[in-house]
C-alpha positions as CSV (number, residue, x, y, z in Angstrom):
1,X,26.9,42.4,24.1
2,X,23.2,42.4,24.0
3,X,20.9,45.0,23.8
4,X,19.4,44.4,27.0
5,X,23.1,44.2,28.6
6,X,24.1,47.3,27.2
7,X,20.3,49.0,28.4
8,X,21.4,47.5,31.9
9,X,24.6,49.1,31.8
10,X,23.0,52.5,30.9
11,X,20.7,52.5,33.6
12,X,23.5,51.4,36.2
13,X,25.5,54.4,34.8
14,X,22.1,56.4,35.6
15,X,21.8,55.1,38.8
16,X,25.1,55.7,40.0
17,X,25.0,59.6,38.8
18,X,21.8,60.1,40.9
19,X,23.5,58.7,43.2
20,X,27.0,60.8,43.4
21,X,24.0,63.8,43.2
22,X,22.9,62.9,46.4
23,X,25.8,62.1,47.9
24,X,27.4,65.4,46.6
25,X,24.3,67.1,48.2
26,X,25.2,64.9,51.7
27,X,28.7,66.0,51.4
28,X,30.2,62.8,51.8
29,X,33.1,63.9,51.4
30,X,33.5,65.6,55.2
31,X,31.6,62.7,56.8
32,X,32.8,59.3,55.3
33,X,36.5,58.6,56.3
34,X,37.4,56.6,53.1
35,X,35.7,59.8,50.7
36,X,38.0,61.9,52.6
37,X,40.7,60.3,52.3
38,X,40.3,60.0,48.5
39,X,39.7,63.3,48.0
40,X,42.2,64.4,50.0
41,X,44.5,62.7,47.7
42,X,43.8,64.9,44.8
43,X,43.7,68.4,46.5
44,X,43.3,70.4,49.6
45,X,39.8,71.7,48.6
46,X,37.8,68.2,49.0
47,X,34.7,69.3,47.7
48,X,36.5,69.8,44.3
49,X,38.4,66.7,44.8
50,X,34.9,65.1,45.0
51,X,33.3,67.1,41.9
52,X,36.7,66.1,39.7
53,X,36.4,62.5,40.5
54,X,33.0,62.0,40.2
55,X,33.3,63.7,36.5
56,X,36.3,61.0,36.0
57,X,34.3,57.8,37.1
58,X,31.2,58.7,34.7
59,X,33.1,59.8,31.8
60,X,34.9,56.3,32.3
61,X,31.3,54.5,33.0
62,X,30.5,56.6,29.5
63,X,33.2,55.6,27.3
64,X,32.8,52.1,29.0
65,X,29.3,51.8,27.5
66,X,29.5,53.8,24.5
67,X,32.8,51.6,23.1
68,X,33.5,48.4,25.0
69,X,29.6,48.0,25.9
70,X,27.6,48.9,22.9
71,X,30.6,47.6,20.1
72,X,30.7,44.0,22.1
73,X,34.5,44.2,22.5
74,X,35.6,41.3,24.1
75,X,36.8,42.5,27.1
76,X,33.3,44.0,27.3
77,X,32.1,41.5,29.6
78,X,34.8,42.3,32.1
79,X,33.8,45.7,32.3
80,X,30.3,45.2,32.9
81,X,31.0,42.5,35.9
82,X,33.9,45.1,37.3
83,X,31.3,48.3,37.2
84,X,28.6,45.6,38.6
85,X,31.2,44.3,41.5
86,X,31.6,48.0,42.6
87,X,28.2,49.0,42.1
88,X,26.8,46.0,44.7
89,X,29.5,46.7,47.3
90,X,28.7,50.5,47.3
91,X,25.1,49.4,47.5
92,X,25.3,47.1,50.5
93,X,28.4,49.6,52.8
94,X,25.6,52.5,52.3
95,X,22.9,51.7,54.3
96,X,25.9,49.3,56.7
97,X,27.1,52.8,57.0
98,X,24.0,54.2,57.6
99,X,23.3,51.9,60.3
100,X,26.2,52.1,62.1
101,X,26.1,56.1,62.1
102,X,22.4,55.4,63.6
103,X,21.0,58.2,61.5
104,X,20.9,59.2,57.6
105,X,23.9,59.1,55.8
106,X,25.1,60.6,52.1
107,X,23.9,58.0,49.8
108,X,21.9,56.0,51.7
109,X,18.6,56.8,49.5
110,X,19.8,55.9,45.9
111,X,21.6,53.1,47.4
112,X,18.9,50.0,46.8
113,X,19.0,51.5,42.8
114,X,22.6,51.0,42.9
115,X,22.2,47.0,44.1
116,X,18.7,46.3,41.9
117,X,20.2,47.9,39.3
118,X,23.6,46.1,39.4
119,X,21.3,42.9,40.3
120,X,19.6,43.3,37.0
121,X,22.7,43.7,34.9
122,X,24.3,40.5,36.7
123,X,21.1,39.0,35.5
124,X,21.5,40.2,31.9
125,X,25.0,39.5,31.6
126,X,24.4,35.8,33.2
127,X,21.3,35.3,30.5
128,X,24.0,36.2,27.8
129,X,26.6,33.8,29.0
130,X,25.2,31.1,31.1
131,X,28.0,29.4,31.9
């Protein structure tokens, strides 16, 4: 992997921690059914539920970046395209959400830095491999 792919894949980790910030502050988990539902899965007291996983999904985004990433494992490329496929869907159901709900909704505002941000590491990862 590239420099500029790995730099990409920092700032989409960046991007999706201010984003779990603000939807930790929105408390998505009481107001979006599928949030509940996951953290209701873990424990009882969903607001921990959402703290625990949170911490999980960037200490993997971490350890994806730091080894597979930055070392140019093979299988590196897969993990960029997977974080990037996640990363564009969460961007686009935000503001669907949002407009659906017909008012604000947790996550709604860091949601375009989740899709330009996944955008440019598509971009970075298709200059690398053009295919």
């Amino acid at each position: 992997m590239t420099t500029r792919v790995t730099w990409a894949f920092g700032v989409l980790l960046l991007a999706q921690t201010v984003h779990t910030v603000e939807e930790y502050y929105g408390r998505l988990w009481e107001s979006f059914p599928p949030a509940r539902f996951l953290t209701g899965l873990v424990s009882q007291d969903r607001e921990w539920s959402f703290v625990a996983l949170s911490i999980l999904l960037f200490a993997f985004g971490l350890w994806c970046l730091l080894w597979p990433v930055r070392r140019g494992w093979p299988s590196a490329a897969y993990f960029a395209w997977g974080w990037l496929i996640v990363e564009v869907i969460n961007g686009i159901v935000h503001p669907v959400w949002t407009v659906h709900e017909g008012g604000y909704t947790a996550g709604v505002a860091t949601a375009p830095l989740l899709l330009a941000s996944a955008v440019y590491l598509g971009y970075q990862l298709r200059r690398e491999n053009p295919k």
